[in-house]
Every structure is written in structure tokens, then in C-alpha cells.
PQR file with spaces between the fields and no chain letter, atoms N, CA, C, O and H, PARSE charges and radii, in Angstrom:
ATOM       1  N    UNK     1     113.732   92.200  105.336 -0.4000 1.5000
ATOM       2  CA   UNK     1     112.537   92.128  104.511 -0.0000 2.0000
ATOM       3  C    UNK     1     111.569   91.133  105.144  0.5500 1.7000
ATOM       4  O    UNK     1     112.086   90.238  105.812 -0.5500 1.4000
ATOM       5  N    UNK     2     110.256   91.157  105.035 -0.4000 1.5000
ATOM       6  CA   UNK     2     109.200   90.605  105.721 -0.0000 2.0000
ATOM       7  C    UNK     2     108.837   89.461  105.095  0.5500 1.7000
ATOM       8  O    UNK     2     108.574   89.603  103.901 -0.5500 1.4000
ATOM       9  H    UNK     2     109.836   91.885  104.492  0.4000 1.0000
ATOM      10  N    UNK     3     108.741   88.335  105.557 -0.4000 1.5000
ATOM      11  CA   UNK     3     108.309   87.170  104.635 -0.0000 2.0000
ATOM      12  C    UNK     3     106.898   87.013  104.053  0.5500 1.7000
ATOM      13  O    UNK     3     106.050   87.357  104.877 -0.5500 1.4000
ATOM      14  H    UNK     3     108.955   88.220  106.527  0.4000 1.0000
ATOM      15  N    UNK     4     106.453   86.651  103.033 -0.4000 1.5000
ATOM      16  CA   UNK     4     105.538   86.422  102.375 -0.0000 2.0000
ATOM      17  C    UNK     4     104.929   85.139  103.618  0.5500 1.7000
ATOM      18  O    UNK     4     105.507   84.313  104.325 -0.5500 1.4000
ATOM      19  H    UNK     4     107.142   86.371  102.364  0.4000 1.0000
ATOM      20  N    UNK     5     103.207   85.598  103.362 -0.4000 1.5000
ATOM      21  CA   UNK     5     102.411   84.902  104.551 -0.0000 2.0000
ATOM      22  C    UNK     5     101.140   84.575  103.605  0.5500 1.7000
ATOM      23  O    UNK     5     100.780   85.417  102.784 -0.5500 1.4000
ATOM      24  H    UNK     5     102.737   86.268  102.788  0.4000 1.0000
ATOM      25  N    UNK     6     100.607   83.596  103.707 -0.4000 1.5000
ATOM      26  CA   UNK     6      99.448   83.083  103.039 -0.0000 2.0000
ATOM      27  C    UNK     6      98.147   83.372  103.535  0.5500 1.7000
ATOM      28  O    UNK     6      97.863   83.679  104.693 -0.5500 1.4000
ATOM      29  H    UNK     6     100.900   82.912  104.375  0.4000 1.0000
ATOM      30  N    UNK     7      97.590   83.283  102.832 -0.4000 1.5000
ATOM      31  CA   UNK     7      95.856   84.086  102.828 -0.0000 2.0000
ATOM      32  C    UNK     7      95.246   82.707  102.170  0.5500 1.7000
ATOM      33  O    UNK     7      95.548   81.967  101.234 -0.5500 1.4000
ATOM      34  H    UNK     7      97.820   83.033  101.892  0.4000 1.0000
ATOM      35  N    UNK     8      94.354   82.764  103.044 -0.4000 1.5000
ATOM      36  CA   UNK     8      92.995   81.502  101.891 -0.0000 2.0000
ATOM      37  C    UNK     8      91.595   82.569  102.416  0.5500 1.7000
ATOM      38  O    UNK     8      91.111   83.049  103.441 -0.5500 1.4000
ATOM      39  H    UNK     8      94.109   83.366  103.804  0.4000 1.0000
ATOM      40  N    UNK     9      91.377   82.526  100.933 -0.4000 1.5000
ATOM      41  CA   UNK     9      89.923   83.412  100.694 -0.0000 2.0000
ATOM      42  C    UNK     9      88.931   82.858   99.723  0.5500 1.7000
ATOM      43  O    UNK     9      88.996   81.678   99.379 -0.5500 1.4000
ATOM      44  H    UNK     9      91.770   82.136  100.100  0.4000 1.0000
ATOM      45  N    UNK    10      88.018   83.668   99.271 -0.4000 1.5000
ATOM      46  CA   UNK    10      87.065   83.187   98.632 -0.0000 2.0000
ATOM      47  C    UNK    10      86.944   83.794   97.953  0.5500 1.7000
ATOM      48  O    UNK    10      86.575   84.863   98.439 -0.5500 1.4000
ATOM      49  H    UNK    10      87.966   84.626   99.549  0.4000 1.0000
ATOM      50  N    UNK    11      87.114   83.874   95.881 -0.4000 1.5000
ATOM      51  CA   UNK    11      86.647   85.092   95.341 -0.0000 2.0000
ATOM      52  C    UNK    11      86.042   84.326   93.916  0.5500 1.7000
ATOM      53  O    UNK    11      86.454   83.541   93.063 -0.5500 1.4000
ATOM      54  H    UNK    11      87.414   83.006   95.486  0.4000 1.0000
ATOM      55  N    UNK    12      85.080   84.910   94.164 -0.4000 1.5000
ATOM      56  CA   UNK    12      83.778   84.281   92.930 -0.0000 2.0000
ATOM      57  C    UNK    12      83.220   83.525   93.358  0.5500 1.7000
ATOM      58  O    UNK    12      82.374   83.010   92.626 -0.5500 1.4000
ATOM      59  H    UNK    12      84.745   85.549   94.857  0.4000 1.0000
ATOM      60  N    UNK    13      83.333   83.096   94.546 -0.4000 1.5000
ATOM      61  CA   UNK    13      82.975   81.656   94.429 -0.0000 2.0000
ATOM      62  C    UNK    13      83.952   80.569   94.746  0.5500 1.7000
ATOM      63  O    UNK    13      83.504   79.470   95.072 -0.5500 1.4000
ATOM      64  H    UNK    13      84.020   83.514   95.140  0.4000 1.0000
ATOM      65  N    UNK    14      84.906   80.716   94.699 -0.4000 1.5000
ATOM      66  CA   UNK    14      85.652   79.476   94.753 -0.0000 2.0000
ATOM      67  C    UNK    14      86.811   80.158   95.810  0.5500 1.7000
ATOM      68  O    UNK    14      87.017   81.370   95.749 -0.5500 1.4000
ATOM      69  H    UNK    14      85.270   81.609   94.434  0.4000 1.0000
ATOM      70  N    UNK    15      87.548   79.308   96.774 -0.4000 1.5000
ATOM      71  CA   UNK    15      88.592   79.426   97.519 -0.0000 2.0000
ATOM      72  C    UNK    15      89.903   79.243   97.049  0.5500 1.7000
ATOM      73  O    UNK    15      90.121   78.081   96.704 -0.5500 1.4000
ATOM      74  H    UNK    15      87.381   78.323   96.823  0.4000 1.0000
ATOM      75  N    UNK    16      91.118   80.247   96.891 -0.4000 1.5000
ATOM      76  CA   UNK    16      92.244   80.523   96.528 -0.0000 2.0000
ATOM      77  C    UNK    16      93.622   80.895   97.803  0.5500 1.7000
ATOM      78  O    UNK    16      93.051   81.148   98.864 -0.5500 1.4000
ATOM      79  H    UNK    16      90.941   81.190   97.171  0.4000 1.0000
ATOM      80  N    UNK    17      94.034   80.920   97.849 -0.4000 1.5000
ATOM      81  CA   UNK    17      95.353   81.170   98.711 -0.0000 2.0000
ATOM      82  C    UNK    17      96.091   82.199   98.212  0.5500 1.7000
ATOM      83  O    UNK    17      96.689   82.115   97.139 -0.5500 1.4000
ATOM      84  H    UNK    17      94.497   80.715   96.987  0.4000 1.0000
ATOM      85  N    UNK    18      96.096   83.287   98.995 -0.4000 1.5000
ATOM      86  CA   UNK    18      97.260   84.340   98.060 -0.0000 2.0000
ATOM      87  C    UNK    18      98.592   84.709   99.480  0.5500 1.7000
ATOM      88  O    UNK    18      98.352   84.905  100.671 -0.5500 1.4000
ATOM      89  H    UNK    18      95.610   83.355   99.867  0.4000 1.0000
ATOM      90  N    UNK    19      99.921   84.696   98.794 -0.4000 1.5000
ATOM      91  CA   UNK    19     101.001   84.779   99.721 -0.0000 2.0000
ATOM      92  C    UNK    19     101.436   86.330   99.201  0.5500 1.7000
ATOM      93  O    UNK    19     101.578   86.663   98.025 -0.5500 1.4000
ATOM      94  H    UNK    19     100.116   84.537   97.827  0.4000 1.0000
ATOM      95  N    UNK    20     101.588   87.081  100.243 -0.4000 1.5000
ATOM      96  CA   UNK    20     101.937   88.580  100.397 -0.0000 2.0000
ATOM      97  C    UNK    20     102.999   88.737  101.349  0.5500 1.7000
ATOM      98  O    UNK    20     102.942   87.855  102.206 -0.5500 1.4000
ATOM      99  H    UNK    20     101.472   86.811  101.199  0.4000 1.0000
ATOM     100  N    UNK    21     103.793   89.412  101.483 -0.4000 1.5000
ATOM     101  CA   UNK    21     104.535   90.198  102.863 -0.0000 2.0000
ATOM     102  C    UNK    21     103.693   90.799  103.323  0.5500 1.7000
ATOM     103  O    UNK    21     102.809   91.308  102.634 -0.5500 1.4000
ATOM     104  H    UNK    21     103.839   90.129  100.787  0.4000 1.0000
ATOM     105  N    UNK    22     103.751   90.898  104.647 -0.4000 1.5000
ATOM     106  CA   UNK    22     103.030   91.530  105.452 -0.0000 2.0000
ATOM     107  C    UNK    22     102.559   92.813  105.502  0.5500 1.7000
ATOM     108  O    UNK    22     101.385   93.157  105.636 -0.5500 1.4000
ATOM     109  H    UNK    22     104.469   90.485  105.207  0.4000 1.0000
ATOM     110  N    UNK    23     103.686   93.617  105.368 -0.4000 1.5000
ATOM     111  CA   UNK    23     102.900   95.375  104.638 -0.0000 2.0000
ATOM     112  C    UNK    23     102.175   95.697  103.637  0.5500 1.7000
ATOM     113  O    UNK    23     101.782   96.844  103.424 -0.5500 1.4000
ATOM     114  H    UNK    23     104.640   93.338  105.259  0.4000 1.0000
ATOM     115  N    UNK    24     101.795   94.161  102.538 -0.4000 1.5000
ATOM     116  CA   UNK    24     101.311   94.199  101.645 -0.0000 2.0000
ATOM     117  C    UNK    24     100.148   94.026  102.057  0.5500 1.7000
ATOM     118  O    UNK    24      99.312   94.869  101.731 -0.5500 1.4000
ATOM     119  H    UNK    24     102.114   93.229  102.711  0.4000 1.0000
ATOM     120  N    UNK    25      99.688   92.733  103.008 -0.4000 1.5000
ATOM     121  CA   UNK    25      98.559   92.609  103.530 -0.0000 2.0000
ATOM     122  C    UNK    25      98.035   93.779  104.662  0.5500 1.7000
ATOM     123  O    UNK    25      96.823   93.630  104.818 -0.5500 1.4000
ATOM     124  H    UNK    25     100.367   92.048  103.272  0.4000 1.0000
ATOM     125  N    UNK    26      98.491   94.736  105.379 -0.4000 1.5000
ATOM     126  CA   UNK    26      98.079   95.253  106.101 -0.0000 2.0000
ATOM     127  C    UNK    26      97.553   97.083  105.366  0.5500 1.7000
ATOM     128  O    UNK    26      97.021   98.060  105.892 -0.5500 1.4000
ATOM     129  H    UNK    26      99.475   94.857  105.252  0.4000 1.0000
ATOM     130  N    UNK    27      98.075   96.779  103.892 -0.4000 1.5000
ATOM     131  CA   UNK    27      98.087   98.017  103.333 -0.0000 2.0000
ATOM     132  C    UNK    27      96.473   97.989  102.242  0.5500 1.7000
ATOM     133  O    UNK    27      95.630   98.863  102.038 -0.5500 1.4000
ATOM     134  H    UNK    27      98.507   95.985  103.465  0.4000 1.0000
ATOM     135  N    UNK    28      96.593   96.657  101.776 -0.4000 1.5000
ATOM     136  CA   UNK    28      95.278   96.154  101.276 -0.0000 2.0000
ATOM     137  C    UNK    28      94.310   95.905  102.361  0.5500 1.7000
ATOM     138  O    UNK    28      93.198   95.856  101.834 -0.5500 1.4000
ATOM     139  H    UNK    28      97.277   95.947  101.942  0.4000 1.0000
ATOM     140  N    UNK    29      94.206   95.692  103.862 -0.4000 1.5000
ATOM     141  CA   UNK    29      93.498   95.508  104.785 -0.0000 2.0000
ATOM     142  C    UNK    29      92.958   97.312  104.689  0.5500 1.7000
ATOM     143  O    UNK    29      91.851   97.738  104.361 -0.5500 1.4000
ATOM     144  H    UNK    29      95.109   95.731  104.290  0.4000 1.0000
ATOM     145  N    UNK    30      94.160   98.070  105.094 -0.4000 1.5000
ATOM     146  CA   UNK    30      93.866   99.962  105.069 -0.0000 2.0000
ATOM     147  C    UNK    30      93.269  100.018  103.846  0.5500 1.7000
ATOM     148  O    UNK    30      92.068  100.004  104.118 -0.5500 1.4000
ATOM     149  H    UNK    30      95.060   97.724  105.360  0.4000 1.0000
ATOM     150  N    UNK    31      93.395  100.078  102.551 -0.4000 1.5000
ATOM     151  CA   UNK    31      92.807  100.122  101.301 -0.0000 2.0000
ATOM     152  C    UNK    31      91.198   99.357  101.318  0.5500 1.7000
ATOM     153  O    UNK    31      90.529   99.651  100.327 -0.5500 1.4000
ATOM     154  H    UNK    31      94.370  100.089  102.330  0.4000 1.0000
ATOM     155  N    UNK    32      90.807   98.819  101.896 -0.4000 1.5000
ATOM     156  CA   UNK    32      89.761   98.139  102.247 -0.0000 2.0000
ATOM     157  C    UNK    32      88.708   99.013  102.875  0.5500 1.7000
ATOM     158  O    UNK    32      87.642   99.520  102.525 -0.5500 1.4000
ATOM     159  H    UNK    32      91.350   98.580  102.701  0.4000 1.0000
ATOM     160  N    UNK    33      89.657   98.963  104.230 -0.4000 1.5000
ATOM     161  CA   UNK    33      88.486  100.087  104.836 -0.0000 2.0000
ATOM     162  C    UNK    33      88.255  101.745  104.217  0.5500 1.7000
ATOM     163  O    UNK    33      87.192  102.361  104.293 -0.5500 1.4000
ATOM     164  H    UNK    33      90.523   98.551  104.515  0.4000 1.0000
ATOM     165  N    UNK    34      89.321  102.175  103.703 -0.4000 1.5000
ATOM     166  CA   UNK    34      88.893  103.582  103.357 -0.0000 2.0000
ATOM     167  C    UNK    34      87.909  103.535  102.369  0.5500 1.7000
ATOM     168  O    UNK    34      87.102  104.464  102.405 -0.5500 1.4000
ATOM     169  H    UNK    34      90.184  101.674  103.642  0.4000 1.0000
ATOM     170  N    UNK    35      87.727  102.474  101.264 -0.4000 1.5000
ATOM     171  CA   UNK    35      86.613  102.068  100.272 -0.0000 2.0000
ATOM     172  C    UNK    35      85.222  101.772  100.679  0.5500 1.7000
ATOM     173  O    UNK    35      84.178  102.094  100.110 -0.5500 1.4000
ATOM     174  H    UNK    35      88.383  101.720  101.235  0.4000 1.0000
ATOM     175  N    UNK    36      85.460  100.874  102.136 -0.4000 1.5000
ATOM     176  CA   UNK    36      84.104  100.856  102.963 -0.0000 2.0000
ATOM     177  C    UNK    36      83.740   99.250  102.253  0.5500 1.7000
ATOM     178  O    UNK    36      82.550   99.011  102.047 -0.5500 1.4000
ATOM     179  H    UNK    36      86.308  100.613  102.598  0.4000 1.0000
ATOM     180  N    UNK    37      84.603   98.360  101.954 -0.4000 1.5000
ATOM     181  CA   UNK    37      84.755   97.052  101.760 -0.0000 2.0000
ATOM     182  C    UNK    37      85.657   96.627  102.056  0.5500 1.7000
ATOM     183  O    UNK    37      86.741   97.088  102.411 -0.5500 1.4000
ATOM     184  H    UNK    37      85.570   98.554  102.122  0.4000 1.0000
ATOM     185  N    UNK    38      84.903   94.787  101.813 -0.4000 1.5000
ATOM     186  CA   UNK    38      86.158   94.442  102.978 -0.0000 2.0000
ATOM     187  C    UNK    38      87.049   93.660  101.971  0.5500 1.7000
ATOM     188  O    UNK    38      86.822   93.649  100.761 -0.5500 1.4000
ATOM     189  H    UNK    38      84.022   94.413  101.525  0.4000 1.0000
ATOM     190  N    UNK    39      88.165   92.955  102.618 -0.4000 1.5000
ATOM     191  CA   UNK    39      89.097   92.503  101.811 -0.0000 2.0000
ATOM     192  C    UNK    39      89.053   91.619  100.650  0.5500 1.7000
ATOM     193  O    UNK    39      89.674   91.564   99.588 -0.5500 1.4000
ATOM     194  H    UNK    39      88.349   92.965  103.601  0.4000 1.0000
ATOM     195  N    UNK    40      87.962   90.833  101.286 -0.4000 1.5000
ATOM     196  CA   UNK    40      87.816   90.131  100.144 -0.0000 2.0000
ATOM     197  C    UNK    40      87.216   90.788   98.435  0.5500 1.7000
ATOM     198  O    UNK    40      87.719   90.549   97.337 -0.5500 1.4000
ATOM     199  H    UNK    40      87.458   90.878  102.148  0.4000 1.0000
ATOM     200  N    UNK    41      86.381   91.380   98.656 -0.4000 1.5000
ATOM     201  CA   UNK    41      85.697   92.022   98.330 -0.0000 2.0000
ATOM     202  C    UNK    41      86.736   93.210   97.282  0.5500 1.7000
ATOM     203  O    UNK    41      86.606   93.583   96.116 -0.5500 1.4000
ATOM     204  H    UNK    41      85.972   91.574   99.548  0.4000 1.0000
ATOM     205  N    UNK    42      87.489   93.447   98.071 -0.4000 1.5000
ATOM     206  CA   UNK    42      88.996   94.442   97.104 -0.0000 2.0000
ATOM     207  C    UNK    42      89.581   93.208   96.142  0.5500 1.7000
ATOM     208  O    UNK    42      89.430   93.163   94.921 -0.5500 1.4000
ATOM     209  H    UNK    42      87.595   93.143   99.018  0.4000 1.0000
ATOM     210  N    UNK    43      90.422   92.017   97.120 -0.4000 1.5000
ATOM     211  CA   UNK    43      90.704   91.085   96.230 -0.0000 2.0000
ATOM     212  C    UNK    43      90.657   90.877   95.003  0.5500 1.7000
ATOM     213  O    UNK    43      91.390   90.982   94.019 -0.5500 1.4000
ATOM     214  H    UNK    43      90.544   92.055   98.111  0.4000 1.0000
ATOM     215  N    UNK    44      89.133   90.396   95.390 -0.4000 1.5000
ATOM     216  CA   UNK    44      87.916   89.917   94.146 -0.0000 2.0000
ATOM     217  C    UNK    44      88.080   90.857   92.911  0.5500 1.7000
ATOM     218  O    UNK    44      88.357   90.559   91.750 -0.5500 1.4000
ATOM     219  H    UNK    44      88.538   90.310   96.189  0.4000 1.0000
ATOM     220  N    UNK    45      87.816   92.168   93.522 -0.4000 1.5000
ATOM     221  CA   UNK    45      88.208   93.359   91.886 -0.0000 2.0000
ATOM     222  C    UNK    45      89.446   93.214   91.882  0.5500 1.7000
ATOM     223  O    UNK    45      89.749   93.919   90.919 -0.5500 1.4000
ATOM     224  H    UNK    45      87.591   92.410   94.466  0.4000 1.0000
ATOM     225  N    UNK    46      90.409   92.790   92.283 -0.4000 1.5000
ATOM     226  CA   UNK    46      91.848   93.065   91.502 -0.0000 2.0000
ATOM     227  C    UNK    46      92.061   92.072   90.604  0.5500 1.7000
ATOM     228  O    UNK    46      92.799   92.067   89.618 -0.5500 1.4000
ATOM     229  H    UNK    46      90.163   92.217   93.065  0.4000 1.0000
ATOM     230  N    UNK    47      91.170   91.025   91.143 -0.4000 1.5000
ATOM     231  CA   UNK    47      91.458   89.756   90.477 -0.0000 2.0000
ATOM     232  C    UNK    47      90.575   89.487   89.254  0.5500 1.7000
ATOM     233  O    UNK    47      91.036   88.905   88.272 -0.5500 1.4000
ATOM     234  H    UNK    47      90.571   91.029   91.944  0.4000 1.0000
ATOM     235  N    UNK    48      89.358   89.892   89.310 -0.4000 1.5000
ATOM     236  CA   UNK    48      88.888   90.610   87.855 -0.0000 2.0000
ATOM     237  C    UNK    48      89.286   90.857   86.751  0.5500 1.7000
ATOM     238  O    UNK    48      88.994   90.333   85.676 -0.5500 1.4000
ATOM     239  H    UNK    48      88.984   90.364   90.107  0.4000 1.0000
ATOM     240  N    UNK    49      90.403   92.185   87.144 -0.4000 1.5000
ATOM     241  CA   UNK    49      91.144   92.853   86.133 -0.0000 2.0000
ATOM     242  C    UNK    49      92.450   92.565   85.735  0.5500 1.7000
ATOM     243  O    UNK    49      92.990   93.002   84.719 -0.5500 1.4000
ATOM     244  H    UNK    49      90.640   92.610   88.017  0.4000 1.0000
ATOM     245  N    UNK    50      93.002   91.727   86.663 -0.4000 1.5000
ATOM     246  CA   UNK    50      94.054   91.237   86.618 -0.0000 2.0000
ATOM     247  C    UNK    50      95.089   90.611   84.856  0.5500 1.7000
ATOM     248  O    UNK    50      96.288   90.601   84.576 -0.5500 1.4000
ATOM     249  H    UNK    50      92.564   91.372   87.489  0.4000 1.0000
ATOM     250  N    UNK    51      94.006   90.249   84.195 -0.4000 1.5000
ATOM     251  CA   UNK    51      94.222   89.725   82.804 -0.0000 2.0000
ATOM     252  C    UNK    51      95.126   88.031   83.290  0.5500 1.7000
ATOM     253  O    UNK    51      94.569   87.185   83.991 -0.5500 1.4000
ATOM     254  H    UNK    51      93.033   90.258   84.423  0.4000 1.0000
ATOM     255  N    UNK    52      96.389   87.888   82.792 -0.4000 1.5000
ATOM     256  CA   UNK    52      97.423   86.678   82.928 -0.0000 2.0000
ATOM     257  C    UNK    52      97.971   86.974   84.226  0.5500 1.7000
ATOM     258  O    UNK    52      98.226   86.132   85.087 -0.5500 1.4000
ATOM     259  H    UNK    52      96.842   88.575   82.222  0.4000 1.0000
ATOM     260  N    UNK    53      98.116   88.047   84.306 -0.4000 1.5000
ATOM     261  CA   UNK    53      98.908   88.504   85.893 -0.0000 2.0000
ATOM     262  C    UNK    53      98.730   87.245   86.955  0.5500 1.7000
ATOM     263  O    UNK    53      97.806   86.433   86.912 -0.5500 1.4000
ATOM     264  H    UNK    53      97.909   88.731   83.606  0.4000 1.0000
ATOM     265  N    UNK    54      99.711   87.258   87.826 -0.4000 1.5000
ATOM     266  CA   UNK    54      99.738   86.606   89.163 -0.0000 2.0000
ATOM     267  C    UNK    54      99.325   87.797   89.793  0.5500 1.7000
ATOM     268  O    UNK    54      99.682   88.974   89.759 -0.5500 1.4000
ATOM     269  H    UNK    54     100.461   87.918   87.860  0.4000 1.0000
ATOM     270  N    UNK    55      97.977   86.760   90.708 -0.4000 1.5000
ATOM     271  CA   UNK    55      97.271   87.807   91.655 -0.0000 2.0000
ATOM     272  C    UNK    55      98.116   88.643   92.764  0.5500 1.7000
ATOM     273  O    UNK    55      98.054   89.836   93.062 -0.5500 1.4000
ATOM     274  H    UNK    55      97.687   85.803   90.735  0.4000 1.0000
ATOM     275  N    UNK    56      99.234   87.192   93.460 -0.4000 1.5000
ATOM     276  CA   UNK    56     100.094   88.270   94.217 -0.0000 2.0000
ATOM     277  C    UNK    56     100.397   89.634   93.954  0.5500 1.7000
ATOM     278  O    UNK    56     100.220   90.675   94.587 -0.5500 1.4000
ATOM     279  H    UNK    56      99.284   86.223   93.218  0.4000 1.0000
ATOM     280  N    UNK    57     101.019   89.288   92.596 -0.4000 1.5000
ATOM     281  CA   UNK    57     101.391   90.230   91.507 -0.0000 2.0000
ATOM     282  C    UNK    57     100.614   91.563   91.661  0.5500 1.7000
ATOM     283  O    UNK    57     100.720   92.525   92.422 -0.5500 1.4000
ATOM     284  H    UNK    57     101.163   88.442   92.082  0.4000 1.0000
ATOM     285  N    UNK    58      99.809   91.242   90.656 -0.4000 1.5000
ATOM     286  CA   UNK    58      98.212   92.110   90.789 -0.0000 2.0000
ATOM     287  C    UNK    58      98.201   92.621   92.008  0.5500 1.7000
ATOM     288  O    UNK    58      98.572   93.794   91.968 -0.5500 1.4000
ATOM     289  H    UNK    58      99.724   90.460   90.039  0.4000 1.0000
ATOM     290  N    UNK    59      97.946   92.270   93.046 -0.4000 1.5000
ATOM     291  CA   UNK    59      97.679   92.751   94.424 -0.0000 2.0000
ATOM     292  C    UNK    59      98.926   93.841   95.142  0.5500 1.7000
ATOM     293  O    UNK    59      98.753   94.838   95.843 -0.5500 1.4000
ATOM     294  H    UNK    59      97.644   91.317   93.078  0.4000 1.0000
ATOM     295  N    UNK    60     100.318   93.153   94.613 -0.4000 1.5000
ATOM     296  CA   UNK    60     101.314   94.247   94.960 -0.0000 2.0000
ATOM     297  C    UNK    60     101.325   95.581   94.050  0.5500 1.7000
ATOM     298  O    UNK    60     101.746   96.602   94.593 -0.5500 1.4000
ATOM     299  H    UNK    60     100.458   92.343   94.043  0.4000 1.0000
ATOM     300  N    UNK    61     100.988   95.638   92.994 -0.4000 1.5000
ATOM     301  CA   UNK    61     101.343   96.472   91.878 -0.0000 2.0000
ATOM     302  C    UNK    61      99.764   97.458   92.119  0.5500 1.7000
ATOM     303  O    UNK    61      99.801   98.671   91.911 -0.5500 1.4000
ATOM     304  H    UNK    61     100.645   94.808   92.552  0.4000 1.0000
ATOM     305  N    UNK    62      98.557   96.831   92.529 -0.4000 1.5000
ATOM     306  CA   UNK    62      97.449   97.527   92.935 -0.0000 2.0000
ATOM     307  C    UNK    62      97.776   98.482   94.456  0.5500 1.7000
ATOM     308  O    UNK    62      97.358   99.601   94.751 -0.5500 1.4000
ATOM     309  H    UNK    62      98.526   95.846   92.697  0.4000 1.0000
ATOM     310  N    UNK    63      98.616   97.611   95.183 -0.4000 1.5000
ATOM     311  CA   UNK    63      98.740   98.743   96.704 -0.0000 2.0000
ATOM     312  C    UNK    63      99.873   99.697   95.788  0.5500 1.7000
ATOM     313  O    UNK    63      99.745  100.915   95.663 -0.5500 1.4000
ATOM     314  H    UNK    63      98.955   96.702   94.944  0.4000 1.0000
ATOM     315  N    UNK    64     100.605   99.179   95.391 -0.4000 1.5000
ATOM     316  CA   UNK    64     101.749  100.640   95.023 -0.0000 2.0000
ATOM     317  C    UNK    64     100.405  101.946   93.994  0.5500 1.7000
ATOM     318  O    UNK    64     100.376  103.160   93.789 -0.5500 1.4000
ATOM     319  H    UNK    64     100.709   98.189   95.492  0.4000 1.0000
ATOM     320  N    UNK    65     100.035  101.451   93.843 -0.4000 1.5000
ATOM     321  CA   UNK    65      99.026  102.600   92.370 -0.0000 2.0000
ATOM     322  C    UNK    65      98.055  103.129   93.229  0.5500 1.7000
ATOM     323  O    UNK    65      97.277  103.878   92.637 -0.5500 1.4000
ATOM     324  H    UNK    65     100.059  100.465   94.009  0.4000 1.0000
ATOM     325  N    UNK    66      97.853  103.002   94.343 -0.4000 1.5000
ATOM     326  CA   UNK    66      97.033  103.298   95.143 -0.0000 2.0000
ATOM     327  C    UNK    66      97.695  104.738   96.138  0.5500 1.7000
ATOM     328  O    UNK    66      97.261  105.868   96.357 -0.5500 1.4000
ATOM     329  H    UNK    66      98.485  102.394   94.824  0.4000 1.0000
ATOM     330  N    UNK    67      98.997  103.956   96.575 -0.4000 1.5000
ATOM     331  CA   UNK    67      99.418  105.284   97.270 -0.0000 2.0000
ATOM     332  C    UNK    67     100.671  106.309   96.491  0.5500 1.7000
ATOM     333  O    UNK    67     101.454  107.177   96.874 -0.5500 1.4000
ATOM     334  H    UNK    67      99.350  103.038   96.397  0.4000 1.0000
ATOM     335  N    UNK    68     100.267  105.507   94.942 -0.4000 1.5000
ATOM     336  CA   UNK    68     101.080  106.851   94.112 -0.0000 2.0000
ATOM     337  C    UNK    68      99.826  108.076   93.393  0.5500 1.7000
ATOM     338  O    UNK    68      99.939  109.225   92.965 -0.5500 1.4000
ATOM     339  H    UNK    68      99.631  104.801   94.631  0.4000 1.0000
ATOM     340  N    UNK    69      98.682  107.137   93.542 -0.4000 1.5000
ATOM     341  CA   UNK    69      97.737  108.345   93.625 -0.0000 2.0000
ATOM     342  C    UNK    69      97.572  109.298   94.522  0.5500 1.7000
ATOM     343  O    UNK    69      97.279  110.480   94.341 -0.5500 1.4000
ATOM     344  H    UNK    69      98.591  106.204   93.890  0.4000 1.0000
ATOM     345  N    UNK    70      97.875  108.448   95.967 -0.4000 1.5000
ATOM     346  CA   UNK    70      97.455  109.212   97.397 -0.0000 2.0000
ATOM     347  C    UNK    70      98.808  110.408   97.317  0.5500 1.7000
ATOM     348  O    UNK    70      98.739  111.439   97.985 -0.5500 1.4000
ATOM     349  H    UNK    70      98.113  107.489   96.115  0.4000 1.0000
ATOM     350  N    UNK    71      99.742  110.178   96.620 -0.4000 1.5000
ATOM     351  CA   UNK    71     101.106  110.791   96.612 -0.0000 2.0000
ATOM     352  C    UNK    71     101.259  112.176   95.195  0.5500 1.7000
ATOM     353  O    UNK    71     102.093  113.077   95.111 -0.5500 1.4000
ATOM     354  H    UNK    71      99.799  109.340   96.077  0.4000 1.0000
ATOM     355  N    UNK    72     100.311  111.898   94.435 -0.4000 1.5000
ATOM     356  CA   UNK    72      99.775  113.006   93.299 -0.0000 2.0000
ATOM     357  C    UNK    72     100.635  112.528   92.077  0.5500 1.7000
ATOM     358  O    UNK    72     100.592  113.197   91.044 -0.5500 1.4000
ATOM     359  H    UNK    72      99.634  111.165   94.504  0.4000 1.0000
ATOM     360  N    UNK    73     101.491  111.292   92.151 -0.4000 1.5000
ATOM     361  CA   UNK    73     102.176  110.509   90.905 -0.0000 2.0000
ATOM     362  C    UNK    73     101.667  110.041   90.028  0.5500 1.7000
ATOM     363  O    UNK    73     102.320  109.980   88.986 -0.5500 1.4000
ATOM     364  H    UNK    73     101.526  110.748   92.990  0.4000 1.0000
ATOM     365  N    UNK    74     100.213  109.474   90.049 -0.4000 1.5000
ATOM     366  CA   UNK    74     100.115  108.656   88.542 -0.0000 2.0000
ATOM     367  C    UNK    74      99.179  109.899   88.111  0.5500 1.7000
ATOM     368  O    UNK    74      98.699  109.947   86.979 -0.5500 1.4000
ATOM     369  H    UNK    74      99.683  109.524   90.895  0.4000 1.0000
């Protein structure tokens, strides 16, 4: 299993750190470009909607819903 790797970004306004495994980050990097924005920018809306959630959280549970759409599941 791939170790969780840290991110420092910027969303709203203010700078945060988010730790992912690596297929997580490279799948939200792909999810980025097919939208035609960039990462931060995806982030930022997950973290929006997120409610109490941990953004990691949020951010893993957003790439899985993404390619269970691409997959005809949700």
C-alpha cells in the first residue's frame, strides 16, 4: 500500500496541508484536468461541500464517486 504524502495548498484563501496516498493524488490531479481546472481549484469544491468531513476524507470518497460514475454505478 502507498503511503500517504502531504500537499500544502491554498483554498479560500488560506493555506492547508492535505495527506493522500499517492493514487489518490494522481487521480484528483486526472480529475482536474478532464474538468479543465486545476487542483486546487477541485480541492476548494470538495472542501465546500464537505460539511464535518475530513477533507482527506472528502477528497478520497470524491475520487471513488467519480470513477463509479465513469463505471455506470452511482
Amino acid at each position: 500500500m502507498s503511503r500517504e504524502r502531504k500537499h500544502s495548498l491554498a483554498i479560500a484563501g488560506h493555506r492547508t496541508s492535505v495527506s493522500l496516498e499517492e493514487p489518490f493524488w494522481a487521480a484528483l490531479k486526472e480529475i482536474a484536468g478532464q474538468e479543465r481546472r486545476t487542483l486546487a481549484a477541485l480541492v476548494a469544491d470538495v472542501d465546500s461541500r464537505r460539511g464535518e468531513a475530513n477533507l482527506s476524507s472528502a477528497l478520497r470518497l470524491h475520487v471513488l464517486a467519480h470513477y463509479q460514475r465513469l463505471a455506470g454505478r452511482s
